[in-house]
TORLUMLO-855955 format. One line per 2 residues: their letters; for each residue x, y, z of C-alpha. Coordinates in nm, 4 decimals, padded with zeros to 6 digits, m for minus. Example, Ala and Ser with C-alpha at 12.3 -4.5 7.8 and 13.67 -1.06 7.14 Angstrom:
REM residues 2
as = 01.2300,m00.4500,00.7800  01.3670,m00.1060,00.7140
REM end
This chain:
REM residues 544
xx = 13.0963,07.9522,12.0444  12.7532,08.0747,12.0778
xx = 12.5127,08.2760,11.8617  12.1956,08.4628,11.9138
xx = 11.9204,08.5016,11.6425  11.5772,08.5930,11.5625
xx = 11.2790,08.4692,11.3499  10.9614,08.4358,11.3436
xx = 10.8598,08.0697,11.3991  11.0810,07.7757,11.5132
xx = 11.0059,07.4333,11.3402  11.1900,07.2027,11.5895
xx = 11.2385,06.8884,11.4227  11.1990,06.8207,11.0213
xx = 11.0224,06.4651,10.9758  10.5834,06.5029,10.8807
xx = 10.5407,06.6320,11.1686  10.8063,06.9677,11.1376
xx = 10.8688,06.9496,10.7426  10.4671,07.0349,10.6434
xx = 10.4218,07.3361,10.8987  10.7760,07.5150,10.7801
xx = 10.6625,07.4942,10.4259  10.3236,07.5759,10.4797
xx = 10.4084,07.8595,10.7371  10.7091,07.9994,10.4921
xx = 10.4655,08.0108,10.1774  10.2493,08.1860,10.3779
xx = 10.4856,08.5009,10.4572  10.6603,08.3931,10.8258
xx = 11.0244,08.3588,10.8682  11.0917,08.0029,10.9772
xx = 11.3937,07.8726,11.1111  11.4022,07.4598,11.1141
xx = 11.6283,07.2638,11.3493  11.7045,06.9287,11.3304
xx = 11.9534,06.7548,11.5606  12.0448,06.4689,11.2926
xx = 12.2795,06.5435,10.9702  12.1843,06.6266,10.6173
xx = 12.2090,06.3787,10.3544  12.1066,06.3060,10.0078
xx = 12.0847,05.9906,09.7355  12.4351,05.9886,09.7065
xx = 12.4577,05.9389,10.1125  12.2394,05.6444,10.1633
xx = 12.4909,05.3520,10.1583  12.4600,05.0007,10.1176
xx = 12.6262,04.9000,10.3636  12.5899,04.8548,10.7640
xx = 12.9413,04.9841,10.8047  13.0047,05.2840,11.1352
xx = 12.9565,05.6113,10.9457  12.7172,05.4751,10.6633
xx = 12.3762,05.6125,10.6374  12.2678,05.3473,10.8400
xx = 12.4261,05.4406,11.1529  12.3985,05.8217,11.0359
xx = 12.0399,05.8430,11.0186  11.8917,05.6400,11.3004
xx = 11.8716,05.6634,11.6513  11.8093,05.3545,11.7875
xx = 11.6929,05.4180,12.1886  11.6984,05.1963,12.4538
xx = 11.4746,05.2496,12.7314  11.3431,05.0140,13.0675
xx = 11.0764,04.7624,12.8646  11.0912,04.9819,12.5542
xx = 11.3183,05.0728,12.2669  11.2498,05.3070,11.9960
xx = 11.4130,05.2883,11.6560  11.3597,05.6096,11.4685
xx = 11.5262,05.8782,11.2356  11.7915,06.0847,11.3205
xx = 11.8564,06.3323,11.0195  11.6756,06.6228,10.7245
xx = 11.3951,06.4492,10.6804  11.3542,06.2480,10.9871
xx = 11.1471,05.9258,10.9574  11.0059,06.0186,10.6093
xx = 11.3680,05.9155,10.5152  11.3790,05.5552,10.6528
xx = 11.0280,05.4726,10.7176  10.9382,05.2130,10.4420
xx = 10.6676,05.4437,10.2718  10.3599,05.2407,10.3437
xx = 10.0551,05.4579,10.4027  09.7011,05.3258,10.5186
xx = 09.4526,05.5200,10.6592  09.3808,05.4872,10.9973
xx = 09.0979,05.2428,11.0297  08.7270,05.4670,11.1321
xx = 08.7146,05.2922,11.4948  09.0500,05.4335,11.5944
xx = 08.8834,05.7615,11.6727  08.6528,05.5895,11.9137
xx = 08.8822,05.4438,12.1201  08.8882,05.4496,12.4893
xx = 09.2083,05.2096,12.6176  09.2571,05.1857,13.0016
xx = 09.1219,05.5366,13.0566  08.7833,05.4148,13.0098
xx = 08.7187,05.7795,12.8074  08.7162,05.8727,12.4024
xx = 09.1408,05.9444,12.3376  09.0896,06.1474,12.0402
xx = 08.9240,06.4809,12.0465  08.5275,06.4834,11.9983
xx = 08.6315,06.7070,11.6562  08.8127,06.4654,11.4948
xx = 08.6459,06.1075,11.3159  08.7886,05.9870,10.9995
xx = 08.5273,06.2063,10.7962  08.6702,06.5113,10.9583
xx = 09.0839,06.3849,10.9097  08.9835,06.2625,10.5164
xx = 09.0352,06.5757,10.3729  09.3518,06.6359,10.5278
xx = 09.4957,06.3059,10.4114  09.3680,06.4082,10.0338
xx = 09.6099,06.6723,10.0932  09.8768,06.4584,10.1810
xx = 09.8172,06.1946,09.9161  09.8209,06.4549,09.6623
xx = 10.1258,06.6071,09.7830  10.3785,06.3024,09.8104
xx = 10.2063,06.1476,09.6429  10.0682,05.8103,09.7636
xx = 09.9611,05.5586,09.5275  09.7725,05.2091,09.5794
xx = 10.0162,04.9705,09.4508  09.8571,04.6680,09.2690
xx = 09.9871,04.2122,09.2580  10.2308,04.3304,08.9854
xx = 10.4093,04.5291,09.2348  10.3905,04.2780,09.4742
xx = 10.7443,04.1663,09.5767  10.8491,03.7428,09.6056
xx = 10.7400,03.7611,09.9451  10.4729,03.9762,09.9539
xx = 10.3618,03.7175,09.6904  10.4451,03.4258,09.9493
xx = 10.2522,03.6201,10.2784  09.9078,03.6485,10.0359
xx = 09.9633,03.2660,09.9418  09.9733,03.1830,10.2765
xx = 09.6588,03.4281,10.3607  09.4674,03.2787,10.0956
xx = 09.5247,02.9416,10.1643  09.4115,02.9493,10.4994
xx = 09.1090,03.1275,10.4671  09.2065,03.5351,10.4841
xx = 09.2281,03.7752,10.2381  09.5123,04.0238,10.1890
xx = 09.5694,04.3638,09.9932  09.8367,04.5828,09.8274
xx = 09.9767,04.8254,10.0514  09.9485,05.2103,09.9831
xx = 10.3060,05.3735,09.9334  10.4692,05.6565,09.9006
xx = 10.7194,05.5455,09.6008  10.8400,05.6051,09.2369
xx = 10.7591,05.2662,09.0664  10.9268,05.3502,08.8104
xx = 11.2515,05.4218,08.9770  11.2372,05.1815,09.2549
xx = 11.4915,04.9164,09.1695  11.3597,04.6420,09.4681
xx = 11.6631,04.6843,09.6490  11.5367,04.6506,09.9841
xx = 11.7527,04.8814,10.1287  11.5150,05.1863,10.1647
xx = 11.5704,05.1489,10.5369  11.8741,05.3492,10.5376
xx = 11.7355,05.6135,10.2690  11.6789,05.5135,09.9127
xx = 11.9454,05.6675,09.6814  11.7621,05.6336,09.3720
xx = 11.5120,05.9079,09.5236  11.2343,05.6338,09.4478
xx = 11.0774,05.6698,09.7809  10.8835,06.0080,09.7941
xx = 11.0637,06.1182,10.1540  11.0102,06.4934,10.2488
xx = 11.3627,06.5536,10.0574  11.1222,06.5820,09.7729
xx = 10.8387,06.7962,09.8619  10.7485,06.9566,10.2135
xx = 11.1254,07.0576,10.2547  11.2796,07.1946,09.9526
xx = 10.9464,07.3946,09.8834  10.9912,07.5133,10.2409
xx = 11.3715,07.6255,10.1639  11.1990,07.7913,09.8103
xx = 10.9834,08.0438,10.0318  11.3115,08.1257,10.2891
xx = 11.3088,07.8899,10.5112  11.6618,07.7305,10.6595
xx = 11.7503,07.3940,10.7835  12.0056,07.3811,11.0138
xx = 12.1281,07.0317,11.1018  12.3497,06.8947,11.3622
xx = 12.1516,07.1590,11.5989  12.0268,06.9381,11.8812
xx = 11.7134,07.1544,12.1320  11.7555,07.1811,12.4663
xx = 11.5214,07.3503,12.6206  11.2389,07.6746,12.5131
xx = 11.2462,07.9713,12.7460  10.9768,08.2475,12.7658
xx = 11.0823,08.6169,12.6316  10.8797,08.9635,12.6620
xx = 10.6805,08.8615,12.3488  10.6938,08.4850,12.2799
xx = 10.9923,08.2532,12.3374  11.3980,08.1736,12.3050
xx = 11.4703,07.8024,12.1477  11.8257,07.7173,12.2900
xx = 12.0331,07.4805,12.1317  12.3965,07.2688,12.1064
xx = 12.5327,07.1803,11.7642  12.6629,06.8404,11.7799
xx = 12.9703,06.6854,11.5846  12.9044,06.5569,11.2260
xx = 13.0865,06.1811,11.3122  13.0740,06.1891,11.6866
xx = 12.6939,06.2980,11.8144  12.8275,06.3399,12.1815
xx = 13.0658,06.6080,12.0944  12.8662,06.9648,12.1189
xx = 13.0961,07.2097,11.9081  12.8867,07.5323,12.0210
xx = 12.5489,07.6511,12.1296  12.2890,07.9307,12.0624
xx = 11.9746,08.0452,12.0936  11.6880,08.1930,11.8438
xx = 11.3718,08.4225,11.9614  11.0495,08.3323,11.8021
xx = 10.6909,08.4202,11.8417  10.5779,08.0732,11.7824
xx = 10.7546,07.7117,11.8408  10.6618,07.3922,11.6076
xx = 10.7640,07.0960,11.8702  10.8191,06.7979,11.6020
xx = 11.1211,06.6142,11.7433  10.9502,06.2699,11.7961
xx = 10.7867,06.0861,12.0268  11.0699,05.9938,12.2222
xx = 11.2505,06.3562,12.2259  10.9421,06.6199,12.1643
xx = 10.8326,06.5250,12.5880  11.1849,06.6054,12.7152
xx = 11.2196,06.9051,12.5642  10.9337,07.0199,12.7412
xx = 11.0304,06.8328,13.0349  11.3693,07.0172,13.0775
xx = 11.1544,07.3903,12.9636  10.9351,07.3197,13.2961
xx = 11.1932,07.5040,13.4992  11.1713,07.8154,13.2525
xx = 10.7991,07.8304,13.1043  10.6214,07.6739,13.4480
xx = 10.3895,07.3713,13.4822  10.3400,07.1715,13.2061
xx = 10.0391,06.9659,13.1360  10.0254,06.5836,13.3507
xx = 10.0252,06.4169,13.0530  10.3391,06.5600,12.8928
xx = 10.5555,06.2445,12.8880  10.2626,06.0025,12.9602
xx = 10.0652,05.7861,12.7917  10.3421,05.6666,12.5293
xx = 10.2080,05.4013,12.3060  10.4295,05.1670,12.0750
xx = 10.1534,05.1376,11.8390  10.1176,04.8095,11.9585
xx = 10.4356,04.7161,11.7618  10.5543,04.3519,11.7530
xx = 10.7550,04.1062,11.4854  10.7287,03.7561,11.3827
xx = 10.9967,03.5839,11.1704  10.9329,03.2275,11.0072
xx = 11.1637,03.0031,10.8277  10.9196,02.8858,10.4954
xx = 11.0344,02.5421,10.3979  11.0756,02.5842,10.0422
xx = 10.9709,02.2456,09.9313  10.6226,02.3122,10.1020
xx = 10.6516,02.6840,09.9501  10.6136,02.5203,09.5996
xx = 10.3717,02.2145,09.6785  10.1281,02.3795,09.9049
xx = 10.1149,02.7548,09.7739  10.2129,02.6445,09.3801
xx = 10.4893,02.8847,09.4113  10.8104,02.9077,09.1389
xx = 11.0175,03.1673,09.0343  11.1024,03.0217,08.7011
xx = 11.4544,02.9793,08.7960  11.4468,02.6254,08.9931
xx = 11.3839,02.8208,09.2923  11.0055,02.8189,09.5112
xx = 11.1025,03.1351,09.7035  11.4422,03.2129,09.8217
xx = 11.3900,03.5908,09.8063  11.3694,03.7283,10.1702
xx = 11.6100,03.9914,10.0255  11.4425,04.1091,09.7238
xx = 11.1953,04.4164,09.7629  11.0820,04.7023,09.8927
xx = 10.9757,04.6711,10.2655  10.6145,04.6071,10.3140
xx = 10.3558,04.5251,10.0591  10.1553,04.3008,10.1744
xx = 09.9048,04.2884,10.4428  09.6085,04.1467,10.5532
xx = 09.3603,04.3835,10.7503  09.0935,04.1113,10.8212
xx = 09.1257,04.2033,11.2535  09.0722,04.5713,11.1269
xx = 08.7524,04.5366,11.2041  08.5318,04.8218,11.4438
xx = 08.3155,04.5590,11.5635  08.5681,04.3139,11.7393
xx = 08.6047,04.4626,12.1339  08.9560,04.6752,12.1453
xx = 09.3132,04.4825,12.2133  09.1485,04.2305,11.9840
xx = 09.2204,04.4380,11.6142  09.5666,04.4190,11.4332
xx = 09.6832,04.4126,11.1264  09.9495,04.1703,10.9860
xx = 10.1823,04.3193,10.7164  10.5046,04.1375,10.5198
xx = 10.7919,04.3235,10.5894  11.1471,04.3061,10.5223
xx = 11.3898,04.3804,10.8455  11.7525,04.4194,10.7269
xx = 12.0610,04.2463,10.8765  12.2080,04.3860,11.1865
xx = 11.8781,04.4600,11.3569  11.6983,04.1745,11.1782
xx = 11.9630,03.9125,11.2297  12.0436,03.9967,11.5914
xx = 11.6699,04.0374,11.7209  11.4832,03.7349,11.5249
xx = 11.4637,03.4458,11.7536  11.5296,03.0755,11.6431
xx = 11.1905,02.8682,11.6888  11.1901,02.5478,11.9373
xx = 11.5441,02.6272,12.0237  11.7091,02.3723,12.3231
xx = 11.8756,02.6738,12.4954  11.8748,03.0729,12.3828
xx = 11.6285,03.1542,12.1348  11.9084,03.4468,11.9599
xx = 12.1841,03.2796,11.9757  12.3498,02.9248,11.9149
xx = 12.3703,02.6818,11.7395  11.9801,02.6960,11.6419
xx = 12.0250,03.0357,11.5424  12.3390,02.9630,11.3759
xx = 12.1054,02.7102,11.1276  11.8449,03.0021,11.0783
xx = 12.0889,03.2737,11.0069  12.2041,03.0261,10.7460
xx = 11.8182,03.0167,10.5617  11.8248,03.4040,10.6182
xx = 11.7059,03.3738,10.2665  11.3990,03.1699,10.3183
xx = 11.2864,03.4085,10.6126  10.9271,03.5925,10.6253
xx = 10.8906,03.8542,10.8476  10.5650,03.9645,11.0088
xx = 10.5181,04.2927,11.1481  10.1840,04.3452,11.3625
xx = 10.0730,04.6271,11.4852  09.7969,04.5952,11.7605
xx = 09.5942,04.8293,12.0153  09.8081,04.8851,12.3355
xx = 09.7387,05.0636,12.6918  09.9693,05.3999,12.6623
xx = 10.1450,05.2619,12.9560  10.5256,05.4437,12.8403
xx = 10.5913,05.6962,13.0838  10.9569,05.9058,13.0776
xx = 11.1315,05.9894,13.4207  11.3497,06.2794,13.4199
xx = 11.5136,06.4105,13.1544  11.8860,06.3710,13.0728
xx = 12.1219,06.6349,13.1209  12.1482,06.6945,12.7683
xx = 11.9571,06.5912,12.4664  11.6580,06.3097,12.4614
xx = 11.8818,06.0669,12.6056  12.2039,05.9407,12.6880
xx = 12.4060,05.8671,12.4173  12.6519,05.5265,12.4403
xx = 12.8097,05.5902,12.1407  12.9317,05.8134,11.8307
xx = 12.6230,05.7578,11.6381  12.2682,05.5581,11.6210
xx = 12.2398,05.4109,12.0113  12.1800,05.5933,12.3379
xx = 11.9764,05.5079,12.6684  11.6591,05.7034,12.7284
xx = 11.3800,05.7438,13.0333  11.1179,05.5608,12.8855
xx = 10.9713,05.3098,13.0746  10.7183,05.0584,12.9667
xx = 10.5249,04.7763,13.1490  10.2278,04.5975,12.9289
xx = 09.9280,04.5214,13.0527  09.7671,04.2569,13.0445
xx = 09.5447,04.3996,12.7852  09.8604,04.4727,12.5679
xx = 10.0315,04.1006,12.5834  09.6718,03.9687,12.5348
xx = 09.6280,04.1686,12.1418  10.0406,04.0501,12.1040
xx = 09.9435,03.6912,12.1833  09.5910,03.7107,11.9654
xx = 09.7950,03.8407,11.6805  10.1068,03.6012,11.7327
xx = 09.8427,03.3023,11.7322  09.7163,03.4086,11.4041
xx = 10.0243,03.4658,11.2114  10.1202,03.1171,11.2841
xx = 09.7566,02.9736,11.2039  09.8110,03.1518,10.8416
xx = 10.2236,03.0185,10.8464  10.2587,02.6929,11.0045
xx = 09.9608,02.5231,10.8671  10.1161,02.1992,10.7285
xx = 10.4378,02.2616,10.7621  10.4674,02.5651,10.5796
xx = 10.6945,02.7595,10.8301  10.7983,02.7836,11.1557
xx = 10.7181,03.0728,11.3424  10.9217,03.2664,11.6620
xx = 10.7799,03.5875,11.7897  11.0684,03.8855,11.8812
xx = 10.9771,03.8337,12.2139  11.0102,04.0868,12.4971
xx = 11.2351,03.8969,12.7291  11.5733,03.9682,12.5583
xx = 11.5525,04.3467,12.5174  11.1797,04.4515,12.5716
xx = 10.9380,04.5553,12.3420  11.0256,04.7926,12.0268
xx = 10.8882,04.9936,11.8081  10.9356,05.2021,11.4958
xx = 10.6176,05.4025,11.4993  10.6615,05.5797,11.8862
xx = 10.3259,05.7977,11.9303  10.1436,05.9724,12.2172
xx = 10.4179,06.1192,12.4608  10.2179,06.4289,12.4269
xx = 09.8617,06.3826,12.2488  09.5941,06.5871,12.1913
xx = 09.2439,06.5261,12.3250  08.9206,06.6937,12.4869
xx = 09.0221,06.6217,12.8605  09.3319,06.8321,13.0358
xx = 09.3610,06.5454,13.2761  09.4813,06.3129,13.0312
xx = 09.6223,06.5182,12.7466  09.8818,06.7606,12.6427
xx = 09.7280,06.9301,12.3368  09.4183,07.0606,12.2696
xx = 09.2254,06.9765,11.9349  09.4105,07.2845,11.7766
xx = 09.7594,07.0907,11.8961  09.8457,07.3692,12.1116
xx = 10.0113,07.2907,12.4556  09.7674,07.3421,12.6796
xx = 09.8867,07.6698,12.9511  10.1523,07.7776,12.7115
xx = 09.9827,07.9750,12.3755  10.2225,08.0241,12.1263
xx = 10.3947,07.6374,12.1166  10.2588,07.3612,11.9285
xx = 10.3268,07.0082,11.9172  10.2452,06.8208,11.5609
xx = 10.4504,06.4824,11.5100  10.3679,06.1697,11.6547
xx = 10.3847,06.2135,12.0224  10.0402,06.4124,11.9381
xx = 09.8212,06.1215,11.8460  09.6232,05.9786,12.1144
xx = 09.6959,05.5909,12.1019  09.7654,05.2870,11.8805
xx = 09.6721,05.3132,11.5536  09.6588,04.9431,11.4438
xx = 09.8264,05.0553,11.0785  10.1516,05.2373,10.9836
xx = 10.0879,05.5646,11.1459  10.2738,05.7810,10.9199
xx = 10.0294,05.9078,10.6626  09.7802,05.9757,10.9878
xx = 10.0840,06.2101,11.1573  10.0907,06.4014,10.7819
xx = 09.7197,06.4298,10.8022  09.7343,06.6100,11.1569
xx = 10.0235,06.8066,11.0651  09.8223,06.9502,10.7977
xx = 09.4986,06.9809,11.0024  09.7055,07.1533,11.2910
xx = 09.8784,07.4565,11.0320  09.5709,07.6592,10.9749
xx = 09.5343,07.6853,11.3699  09.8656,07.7709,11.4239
xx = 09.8363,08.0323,11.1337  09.5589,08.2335,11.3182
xx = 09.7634,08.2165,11.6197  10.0451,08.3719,11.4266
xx = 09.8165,08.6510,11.3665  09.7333,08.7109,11.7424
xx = 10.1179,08.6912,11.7907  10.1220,09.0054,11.5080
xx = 10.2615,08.7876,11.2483  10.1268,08.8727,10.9168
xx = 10.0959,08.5205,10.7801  09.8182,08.4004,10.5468
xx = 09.7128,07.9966,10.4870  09.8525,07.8583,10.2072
xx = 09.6666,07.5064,10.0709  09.8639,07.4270,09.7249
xx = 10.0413,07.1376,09.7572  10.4269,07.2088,09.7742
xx = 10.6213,07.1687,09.4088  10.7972,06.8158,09.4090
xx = 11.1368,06.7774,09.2652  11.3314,06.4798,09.1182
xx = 11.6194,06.4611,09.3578  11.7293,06.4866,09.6521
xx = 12.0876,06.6412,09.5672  11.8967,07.0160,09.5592
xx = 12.0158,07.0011,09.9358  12.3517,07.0070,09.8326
xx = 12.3410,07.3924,09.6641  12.0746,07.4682,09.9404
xx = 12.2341,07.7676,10.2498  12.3400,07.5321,10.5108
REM end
C-alpha cells in the first residue's frame, strides 16, 4: 500500500537534532510532518528487563560496521530517550580544532561565546540542572575517592533529570518510566504535536527526490515487532527537509538521493568521528575500597553498588584543558553500562587466554557488583568513512529488532590510539594505585571500536572541500535541505555531545526559518521555550 501527501516541511528523524526544529518550525505557522523509523513508546513501555521485545531491544539500534559500531536510539524521541542525560558544555578549545586536516573544523562563526546563548536556550527548556555530592550515586562517590586520592579533582555532572522523581534505578538506558529523565517526550515533541505537527513512527526514509518547487521524502513503514518487514510505502512533498536521522543513517539517505538530487558534497559520509569514545571497567577490591578511600555504606558493606544509580555523575575534566596539544585532552566520567552489552564487552584483566570469556571472566562476572566503569571520551582523526549504501534503510538488518550491519568503516590513527592509550594510562594511575582495582580497557580487537555519541558524517564548516554544511547547516548545492543532528558537528567533542547537538539545533532554526520564507512559506521565529509536561503517556491520546 502506498500513499502520497503534502506538507510543508519534513523533520526526518525526532531525537535533538529533528524534535527542536518541528516544534520550533510548527509554533511558528509551517505544517510539519515528522518521521521517525523507530516505534513510539512511553513510561509504561520502558521495561526492566533485557528480554526480545522489551524497550531495550525496541529502542536501540545497535550497528555493526568494519572497525566501528554505533549504539544509538531507534524510536519517538531518539537518543534523548536512552542517552543517560548528562550535559556539559563543550569545552572553548573544541572550536579551534584542526585534527588531521591541518585546518579550523568548525565554522569561523561559531566559538563557545557565539553557541552560549543557544545552550541557555536549551538549559532552560529541558531543563538542565548542575547536580551537587548529595546526588552523587555509591560509585560516583567511589570514582571522586579515587580522583582525590591520587591527586585530581572531579565534579558533579550536569543532567537533564527530575531529582525528585528519579528513583536510582539505573535503568534509564532503556527509557526511564518514571518520566524522571527530561527526554524530548517532555518538551520539544509534545509542544511540537500542540502547534499541528504529526509523528509518524515505524516510517523508515529512503531516499529525497527533487519536485517543481522543493522536494518528495519517500518512505517504507516497517513492522512494529519485526523491523525487516516493510508493510507499505509513500511519499510526502515538502518545500523544506530537516535531515536528523543520526550520524550513522542521516549520510545514506543522502547517499542513496545522489541518483535523484545530483552531486552531493565530498564530505557527505566522511569524516565520521566516534567522539573519541572508549570504556574501562575495574574490579575495586572492597577491602582496599574501605581502608584506602574510608568508604562504608553503613550496612557492613565498603561499596558493592555497581548497580545502584543513575548513569554518569561523576567526572573528572582535569585533561580538558586548551593548552595541552590535541589527541592529548579527555575527560574521564563514572558510568554505569548495563548487563548484556556491559557483561559481554568488559574484558577480564591479566587473563591466561581470552580476555571476554573464560574462566577469568567467569570470576569477574561474579564481582559484577564491585565493577567501576570508565567512559572516556578523547579527540579522534574523523577517519569513519561509509561505502555504499544498502539497498534499503541505513544498514542491513540481522535481525527483528536492535542489530544490523552498516558501511562504516573505521581505521585509527595513530593519533587516535595515542589519546585512547594517554587516557587508558590515567584511569589506571587514579584506579590501581595500591591495589585499589584492576583495570581492562574494552579493547578494539574483539569487535572494534564503539561509540554512543556518532558525530560528523556530514558537518558543517567554512571549507566545501571538507564539509557538508555550511554555517547555516544547509547542504551545500541543494537549498532547501538541512542537516541538524549529530552528523553536523565537525569532530570530537571530548564531553557528552548531546547538549552541544541541542545547542546547534537551535542555532540552525532561525536560518532555516528565513529560508522558509524564500521557499513562500509564511513562517515566523518563535524563541519561547516549548511548555513541558509531566508524562510521557500524552503520546498515547496523541493522532498517530
Amino acid at each position: 500500500m502506498s500513499r502520497n501527501d503534502s506538507t510543508d516541511v519534513v523533520v526526518i528523524g525526532s531525537g535533538f537534532g529533528g524534535a527542536i526544529p518541528a516544534y520550533r518550525l510548527a509554533a511558528g505557522g509551517a505544517r510539519v510532518e515528522i518521521l521517525e523509523r523507530g516505534p513510539w513508546l512511553t513510561g509504561d513501555d520502558f521495561d526492566h528487563d533485557f528480554k526480545f521485545g522489551s524497550s531495550s531491544t525496541r529502542a536501540f539500534e545497535f550497528t555493526m560496521g568494519d572497525g566501528m559500531n554505533v549504539l544509538g536510539g531507534n524510536c519517538v524521541g531518539g537518543g534523548s530517550v536512552v542517552y543517560f542525560a548528562a550535559m556539559p558544555r563543550a569545552p572553548r578549545y573544541v572550536f579551534g580544532r584542526r585534527g588531521g586536516i591541518g585546518e579550523r573544523m568548525w565554522p569561523r562563526t561559531i566559538d563557545r561565546d557565539a553557541l552560549d546563548p543557544w545552550y541557555d536556550m536549551v538549559a532552560e527548556s529541558l531543563p538542565i540542572t548542575r547536580q551537587d555530592w548529595d546526588d552523587v550515586t555509591y560509585s560516583g562517590g567511589l570514582f571522586a575517592a579515587a580522583c582525590s586520592r591520587a591527586g585530581r579533582t572531579a565534579n558533579p555532572v550536569p543532567a537533564a533529570i527530575d531529582r525528585d522523581r528519579c528513583t536510582n534505578c539505573n535503568w534509564m538506558m532503556s527509557g526511564c518510566r518514571f518520566d524522571a529523565k527530561r527526554s524530548l517526550l517532555l518538551n520539544y515533541l509534545p509542544a511540537a504535536v500542540v502547534h499541528g505537527a504529526r509523528i509518524r513512527p515505524l516510517h523508515e526514509v529512503q531516499r529525497i527526490t527533487r519536485t517543481g518547487d522543493g522536494y518528495r521524502v519517500h518512505y517504507n513503514t516497517v513492522d512494529e515487532v519485526d523491523y525487516r518487514v516493510v508493510t507499505g510505502s509513500g511519499t510526502i512533498d515538502c518545500k523544506l527537509v530537516v535531515v536528523a536521522a543520526g550520524a550513522a543513517a542521516t549520510p545514506v539517505i543522502l547517499q542513496r538521493s545522489e541518483e535523484d538530487l545530483g552531486a552531493m558534497p565530498e564530505a557527505v559520509g566522511r569524516y565520521f568521528s566516534g567522539n573519541g569514545e572508549r570504556l574501562n571497567t575495574a574490579v575495586v577490591d572492597e577491602d582496599k575500597v574501605r581502608e584506602l578511600l574510608k568508604l562504608d555504606r553503613g550496612d557492613g558493606r565498603a561499596y558493592e553498588a555497581y548497580q545502584i544509580g543513575k548513569g554518569p555523575v561523576c567526572a573528572s575534566w582535569d585533561k580538558l584543558d586548551g593548552s595541552l596539544p590535541e589527541f592529548s585532552r579527555y575527560s574521564l566520567e563514572q558510568l554505569y553500562f548495563p548487563p548484556g552489552f556491559g557483561t559481554i564487552l568488559a574484558q577480564a584483566p591479566e587473563a591466561a587466554g581470552p580476555t571476554w570469556f573464560g574462566t577469568e571472566k567467569k570470576e569477574m562476572l561474579r564481582r559484577w557488583q564491585s565493577w567501576l566503569t570508565i567512559f572516556i571520551m578523547s579527540e579522534d582523526d574523523n577517519e569513519g568513512v561509509f561505502g555504499p549504501p544498502p539497498e534499503t534503510g541505513n544498514a542491513d538488518r540481522v535481525s527483528q529488532q536492535m542489530l544490523s550491519r552498516g558501511a562504516l568503516s573505521y581505521r585509527p590513527s595513530a593519533d587516535t590510539r595515542a589519546a585512547w592509550k594517554r587516557a587508558d594510562e590515567d584511569v589506571r594511575d587514579i584506579l590501581e594505585r595500591d591495589g585499589l582495582a584492576r583495570v581492562m580497557p574494552w579493547n578494539d580487537e574483539v569487535i572494534g571500536a564503539y561509540t554512543v555519541h556518532p558525530l560528523a558524517s556530514c558537518r558543517i564548516g567554512d571549507d566545501p572541500e571538507t564539509s557538508a554544511l555550511d554555517d547555516t547547516h544547509e547542504l551545500r548545492g541543494h537549498p532547501g535541505i538541512f542537516v541538524t543532528d549529530g552528523s553536523a558537528v565537525p569532530g570530537a567533542l571530548t564531553v557528552n555531545p548531546a547538549f552541544t547537538i541541542a545547542a546547534l539545533a537551535e542555532r540552525a532554526v532561525p536560518g532555516i526559518v528565513a529560508a522558509a520564507g524564500r521557499r513562500g512559506l509564511p513562517v515566523r521565529y518563535v524563541a519561547e521555550p516549548p511548555p513541558s509536561v509531566s508524562s510521557s503517556a500524552w503520546a498515547r491520546t496523541a493522532d498517530r
